[in-house]
C-alpha positions in Angstrom: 0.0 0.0 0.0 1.7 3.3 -1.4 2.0 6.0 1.8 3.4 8.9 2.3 3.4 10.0 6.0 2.9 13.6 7.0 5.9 15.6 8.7 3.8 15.4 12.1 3.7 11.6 12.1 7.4 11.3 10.8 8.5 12.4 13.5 6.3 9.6 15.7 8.9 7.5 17.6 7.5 4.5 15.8 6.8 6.1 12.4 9.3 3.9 10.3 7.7 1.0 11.9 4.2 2.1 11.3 5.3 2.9 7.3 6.6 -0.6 6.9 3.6 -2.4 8.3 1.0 0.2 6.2 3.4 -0.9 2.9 3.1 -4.6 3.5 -0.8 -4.6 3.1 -2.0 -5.4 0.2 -5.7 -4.6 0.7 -6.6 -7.9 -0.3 -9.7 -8.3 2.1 -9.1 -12.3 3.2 -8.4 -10.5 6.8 -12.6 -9.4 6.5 -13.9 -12.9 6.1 -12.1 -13.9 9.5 -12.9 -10.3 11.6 -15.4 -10.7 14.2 -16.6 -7.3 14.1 -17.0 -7.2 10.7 -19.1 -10.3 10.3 -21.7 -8.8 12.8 -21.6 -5.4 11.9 -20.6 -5.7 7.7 -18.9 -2.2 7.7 -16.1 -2.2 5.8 -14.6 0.6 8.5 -14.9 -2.4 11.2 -12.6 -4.5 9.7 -9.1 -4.8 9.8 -8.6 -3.8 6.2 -11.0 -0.6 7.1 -9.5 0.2 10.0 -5.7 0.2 8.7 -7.2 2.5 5.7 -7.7 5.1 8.8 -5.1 4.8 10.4 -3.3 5.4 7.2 -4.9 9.0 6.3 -4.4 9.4 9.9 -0.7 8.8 9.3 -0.7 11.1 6.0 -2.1 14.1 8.1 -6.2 14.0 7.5 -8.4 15.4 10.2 -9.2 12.6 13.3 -12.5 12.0 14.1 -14.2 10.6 17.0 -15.3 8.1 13.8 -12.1 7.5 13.4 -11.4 6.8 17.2 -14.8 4.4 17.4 -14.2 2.5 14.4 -10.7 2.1 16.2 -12.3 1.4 20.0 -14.1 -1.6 18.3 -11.4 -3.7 17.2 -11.0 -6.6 19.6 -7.2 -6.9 18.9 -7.8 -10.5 18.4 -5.6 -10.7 15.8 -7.3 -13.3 14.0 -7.0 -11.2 10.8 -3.0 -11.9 11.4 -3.7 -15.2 11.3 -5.5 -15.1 8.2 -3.3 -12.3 6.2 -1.0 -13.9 3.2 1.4 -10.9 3.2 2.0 -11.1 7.0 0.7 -7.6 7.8 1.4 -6.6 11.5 -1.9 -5.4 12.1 -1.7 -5.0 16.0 1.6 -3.1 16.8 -0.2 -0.9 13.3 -2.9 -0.6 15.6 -1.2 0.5 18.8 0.7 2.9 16.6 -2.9 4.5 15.3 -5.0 4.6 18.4 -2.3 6.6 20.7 -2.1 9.1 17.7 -5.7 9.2 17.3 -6.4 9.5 21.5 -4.3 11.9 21.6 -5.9 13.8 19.1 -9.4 13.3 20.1 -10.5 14.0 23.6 -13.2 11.3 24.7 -16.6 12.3 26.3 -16.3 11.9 30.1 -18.2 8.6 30.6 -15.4 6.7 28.5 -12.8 8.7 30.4 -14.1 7.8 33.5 -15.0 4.4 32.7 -11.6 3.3 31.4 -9.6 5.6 34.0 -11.6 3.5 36.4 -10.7 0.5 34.8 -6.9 1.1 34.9 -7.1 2.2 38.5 -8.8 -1.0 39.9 -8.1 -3.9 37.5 -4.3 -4.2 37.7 -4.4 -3.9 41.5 -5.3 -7.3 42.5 -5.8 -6.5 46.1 -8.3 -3.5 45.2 -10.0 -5.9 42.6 -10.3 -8.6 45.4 -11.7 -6.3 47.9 -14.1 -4.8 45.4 -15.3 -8.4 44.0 -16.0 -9.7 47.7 -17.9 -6.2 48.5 -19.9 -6.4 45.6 -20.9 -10.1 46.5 -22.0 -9.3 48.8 -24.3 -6.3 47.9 -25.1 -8.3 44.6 -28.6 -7.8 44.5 -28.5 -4.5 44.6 -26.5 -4.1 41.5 -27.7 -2.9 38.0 -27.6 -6.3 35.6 -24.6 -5.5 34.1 -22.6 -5.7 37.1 -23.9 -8.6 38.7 -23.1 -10.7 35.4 -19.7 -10.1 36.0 -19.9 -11.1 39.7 -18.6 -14.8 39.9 -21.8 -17.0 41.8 -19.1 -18.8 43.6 -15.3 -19.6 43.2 -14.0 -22.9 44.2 -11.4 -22.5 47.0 -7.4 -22.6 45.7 -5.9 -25.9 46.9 -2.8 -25.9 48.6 0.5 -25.9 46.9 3.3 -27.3 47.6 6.0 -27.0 49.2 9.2 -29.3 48.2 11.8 -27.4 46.0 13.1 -29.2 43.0 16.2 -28.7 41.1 14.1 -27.5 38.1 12.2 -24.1 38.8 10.4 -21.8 36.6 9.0 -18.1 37.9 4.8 -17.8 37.5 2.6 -15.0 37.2 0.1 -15.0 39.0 -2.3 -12.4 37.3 -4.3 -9.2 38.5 -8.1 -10.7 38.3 -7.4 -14.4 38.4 -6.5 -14.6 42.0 -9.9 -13.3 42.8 -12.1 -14.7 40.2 -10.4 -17.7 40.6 -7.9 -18.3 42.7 -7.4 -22.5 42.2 -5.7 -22.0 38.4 -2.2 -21.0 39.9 -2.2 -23.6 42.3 -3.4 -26.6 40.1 -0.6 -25.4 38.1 2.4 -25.8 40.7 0.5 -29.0 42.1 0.9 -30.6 38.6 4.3 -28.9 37.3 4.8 -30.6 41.1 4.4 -33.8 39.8 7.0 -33.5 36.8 9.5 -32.3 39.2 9.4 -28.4 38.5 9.0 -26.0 41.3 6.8 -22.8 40.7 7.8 -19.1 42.7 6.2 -16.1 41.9 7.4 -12.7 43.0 5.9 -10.6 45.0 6.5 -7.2 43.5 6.0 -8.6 39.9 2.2 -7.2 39.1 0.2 -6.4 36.3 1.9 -7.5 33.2 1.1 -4.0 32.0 -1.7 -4.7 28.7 -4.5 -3.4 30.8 -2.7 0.2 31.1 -1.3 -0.3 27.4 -4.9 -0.9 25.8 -6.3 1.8 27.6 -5.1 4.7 26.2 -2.1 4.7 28.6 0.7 2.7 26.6 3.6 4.7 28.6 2.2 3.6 32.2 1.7 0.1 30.5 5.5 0.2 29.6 6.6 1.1 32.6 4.6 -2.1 34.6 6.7 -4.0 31.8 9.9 -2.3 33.0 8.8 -2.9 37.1 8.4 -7.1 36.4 11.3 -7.1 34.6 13.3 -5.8 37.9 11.3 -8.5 39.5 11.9 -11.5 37.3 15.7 -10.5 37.0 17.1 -11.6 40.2 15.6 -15.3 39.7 16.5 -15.2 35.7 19.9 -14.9 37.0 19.6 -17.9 39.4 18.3 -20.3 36.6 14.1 -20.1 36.2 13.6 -22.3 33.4 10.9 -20.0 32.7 8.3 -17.5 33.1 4.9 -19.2 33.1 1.7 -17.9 32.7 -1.6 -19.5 33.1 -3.6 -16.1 30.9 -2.7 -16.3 27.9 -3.9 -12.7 27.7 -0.6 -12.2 29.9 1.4 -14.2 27.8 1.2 -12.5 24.5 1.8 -9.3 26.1 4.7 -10.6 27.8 5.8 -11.8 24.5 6.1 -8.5 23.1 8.4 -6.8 25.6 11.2 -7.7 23.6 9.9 -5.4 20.7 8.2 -2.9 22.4 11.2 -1.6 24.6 13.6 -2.4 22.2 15.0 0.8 21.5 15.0 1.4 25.6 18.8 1.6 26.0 18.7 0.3 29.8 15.7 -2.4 29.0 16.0 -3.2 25.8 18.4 -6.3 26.6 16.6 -7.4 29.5 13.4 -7.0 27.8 14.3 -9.4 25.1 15.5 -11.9 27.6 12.3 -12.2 29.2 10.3 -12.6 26.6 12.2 -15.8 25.4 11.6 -17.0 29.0 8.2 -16.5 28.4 5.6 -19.3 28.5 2.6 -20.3 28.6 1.8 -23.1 30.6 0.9 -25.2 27.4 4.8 -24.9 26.3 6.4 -26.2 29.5 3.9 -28.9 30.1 3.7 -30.7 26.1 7.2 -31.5 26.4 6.9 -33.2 29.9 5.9 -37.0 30.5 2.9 -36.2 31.1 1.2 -39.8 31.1 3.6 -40.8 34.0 1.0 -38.8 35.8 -1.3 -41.2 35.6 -4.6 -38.9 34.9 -7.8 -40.8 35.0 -9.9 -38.4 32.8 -14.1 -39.5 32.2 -15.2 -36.1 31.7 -16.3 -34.8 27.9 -14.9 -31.1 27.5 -15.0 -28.1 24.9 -12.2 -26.3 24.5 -12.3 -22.6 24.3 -9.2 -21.8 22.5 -8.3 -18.0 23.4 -7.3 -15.7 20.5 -4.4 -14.8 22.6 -3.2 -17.9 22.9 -4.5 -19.7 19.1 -3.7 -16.1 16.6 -0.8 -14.0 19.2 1.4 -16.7 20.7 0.3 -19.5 17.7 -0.5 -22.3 19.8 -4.0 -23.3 18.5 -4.6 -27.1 19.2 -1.6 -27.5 21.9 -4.0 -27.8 25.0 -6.2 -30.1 22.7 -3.5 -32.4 21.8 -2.6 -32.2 25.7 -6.3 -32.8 26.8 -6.6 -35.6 24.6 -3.2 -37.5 25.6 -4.4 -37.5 28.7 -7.4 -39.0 27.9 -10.0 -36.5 28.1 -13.1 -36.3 25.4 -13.5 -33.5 23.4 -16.2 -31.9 21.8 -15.8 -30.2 18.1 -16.3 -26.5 18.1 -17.3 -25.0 14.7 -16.2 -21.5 13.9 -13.0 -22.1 17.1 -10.9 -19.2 15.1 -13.6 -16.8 16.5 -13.2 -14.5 19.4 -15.7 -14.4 22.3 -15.9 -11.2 22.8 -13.8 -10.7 25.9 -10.8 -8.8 25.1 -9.4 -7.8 28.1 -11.8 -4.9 29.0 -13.8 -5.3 25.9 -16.7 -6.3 27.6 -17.2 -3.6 29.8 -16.2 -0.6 26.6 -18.4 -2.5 24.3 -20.4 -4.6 26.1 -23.5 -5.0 22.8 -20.6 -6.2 20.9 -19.1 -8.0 23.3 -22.6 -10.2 24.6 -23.3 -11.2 20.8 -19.9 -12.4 20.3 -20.2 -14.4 23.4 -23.5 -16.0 22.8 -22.2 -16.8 19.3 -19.4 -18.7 21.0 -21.2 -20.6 23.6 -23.9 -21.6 21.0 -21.0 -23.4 19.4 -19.4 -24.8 22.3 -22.0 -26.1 23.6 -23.6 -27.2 20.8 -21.3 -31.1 21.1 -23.5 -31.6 24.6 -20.3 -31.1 26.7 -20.0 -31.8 30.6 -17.9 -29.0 30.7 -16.0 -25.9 28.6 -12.4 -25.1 29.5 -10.0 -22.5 28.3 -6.7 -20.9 29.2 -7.5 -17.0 29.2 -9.1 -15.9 32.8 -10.9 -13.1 30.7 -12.6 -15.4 28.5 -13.9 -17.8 31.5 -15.5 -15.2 33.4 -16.8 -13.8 30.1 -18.4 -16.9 29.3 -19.2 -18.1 32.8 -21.2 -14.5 32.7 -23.8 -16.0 30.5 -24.9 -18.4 33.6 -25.0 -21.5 31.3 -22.4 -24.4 31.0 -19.5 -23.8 33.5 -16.1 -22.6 32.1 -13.2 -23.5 33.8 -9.1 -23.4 33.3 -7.7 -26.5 31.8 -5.3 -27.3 34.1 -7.8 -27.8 36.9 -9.4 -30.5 35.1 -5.7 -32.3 35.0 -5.1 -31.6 38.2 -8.7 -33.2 39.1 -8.0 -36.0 37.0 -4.8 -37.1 38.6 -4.5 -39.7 41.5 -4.8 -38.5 45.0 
């Protein structure tokens, strides 16, 4: 695609970046017939091929919009378009690029500034998420719908962990929401990575892995969470953590992309890069292990939500399949499994019509094979789901962990 930046964005600290990506595309519209957004909505300005047209006059110095910034807002960064693209466009760091030029351009009516400013102040605080979860449990029924939908009925209780220190360690996240919403992922994960001899620490001053900030309008403060785990993380790194696992995949891909988006940080970029070759997800460490020395006894017929994050950013589409079924589990087909459900980190709370259709969409298909239960491997998308009230999503791992003798 021809394009000739304006002077204003030349001088954009990613603007070579953002000129390369903008000439790769070939506007050959295969990345429509794969966009979520697109199929529900059919406007050609909702799609990634749309979408990358604005960002492009943006780019070339054409007025910005608040059209321009929803067509933007709606974009569920699922990336499935990446997936599907033949010229290998990099649609989401394009993306990035084109909504912190465009938010910074276009001032947002109060209610999103106060929606997403609250957003950014209470979701990557896990403590302040806890407390306001248990509160609001509490004083559930006298919530507006909305709310209460995204109130968990009940959360199992987290097992313990264990104790015993192996020779083989790796360094886990353990997540801003998920220890509230559900708190028995992380430690189904050490009990099993237990079992294979590999002992799981997580650091205390290692937070937020820093997408909520970043996908918020607030990509500096986002950096800068990125910057505070790496301190974290470095002190084991040097001792020999195998890894850095996370159980979100959400996390994961961000994680991923430390390398690249403080690579020209002179006193990160090195550091940065490290860490995200540690990075895992716990699908990685676990498919190379001997995993049916465990000795799972697995009855239960599943359907598994594959997470965009974890099938179209980190490529690992039918890894927890091909795990689920070596251990002996049942699973359901899923028609249309390249499809987002419309969490999206905080998707479903800026674009919550959106956001409900795309889930309904996906449960209709999951369900549709009569499982006992749906799993996945993104905390968003199982308290998305799970917010529909019907069959009960859970994290994989704590159906292994289940499934393995006592």
């Amino acid at each position: 695609m021809q394009t000739t930046l304006s002077q204003h964005a030349r001088q954009l600290p990613r603007a070579e970046e953002a000129e390369r990506i903008l000439r790769s595309c070939v506007h050959c519209g295969f990345c429509n017939a794969t966009c979520p957004t697109y199929q529900l909505l059919g406007d050609e300005l909702d799609g990634p091929r749309g979408r990358i047209y604005l960002i492009k006059q943006v780019l070339e110095g054409n007025e910005v919009t608040q059209k321009t910034q929803q067509h933007l807002d709606r974009c569920l960064s699922c990336r499935n378009c990446e997936t599907t693209c033949p010229s290998g466009v990099d649609y989401h760091n394009l993306l990035d690029i084109g909504r912190a030029v465009v938010d910074a351009a276009v001032t947002r009516p109060l209610g999103q500034r106060l929606l997403r400013g609250g957003l950014r102040a209470v979701v990557p605080s896990a403590g302040l998420f806890k407390g306001l979860v248990g509160s609001g449990q509490m004083l559930r029924a006298l919530l507006p719908n909305t709310l209460q939908s995204k109130l968990p009925h009940a959360v199992p209780p987290a097992k313990a962990r264990p104790t015993r220190r192996h020779a083989r360690h790796v360094l886990m996240l353990e997540g801003c929401v998920q220890p509230s919403l559900s708190p028995n992922t992380n430690a189904a994960t050490a009990r099993v990575l237990d079992r294979l001899g590999i002992s799981v620490t997580s650091s205390r001053e290692a937070g937020c892995c820093g997408a909520v900030d970043y996908h918020l309008d607030a990509q500096a403060a986002g950096l800068d969470r990125a910057r505070r785990n790496i301190d974290a993380w470095w002190p084991s790194i040097e001792q020999g953590a195998e890894a850095i696992v996370q159980t979100a995949s959400g996390c994961g891909a961000f994680i991923k992309e430390y390398g690249h988006l403080l690579s020209t940080d002179p006193a990160y970029a090195d550091k940065a890069k490290t860490v995200s070759a540690l990075a895992k997800d716990l699908v990685e460490v676990l498919r190379n292990e001997p995993l049916e020395t465990l000795g799972a006894h697995a009855s239960q017929r599943l359907a598994f939500h594959c997470p965009c994050t974890l099938q179209h950013a980190q490529k690992l589409g039918g890894a927890v399949e091909s795990i689920l079924t070596r251990l002996g589990f049942s699973l359901t087909s899923v028609a249309d499994s390249h499809l987002c459900c419309g969490s999206a980190g905080t998707y479903s709370l800026t674009q919550p019509e959106l956001s409900r259709q795309l889930r309904d969409n996906k449960l209709n298909a999951l369900e549709n094979g009569d499982p006992d239960i749906i799993v996945t491997a993104n905390i968003g998308c199982q308290s998305h789901l799970n917010s529909a009230g019907r069959t009960q999503v859970l994290h994989w791992i704590e159906l292994v962990e289940a499934a393995l003798p006592h």
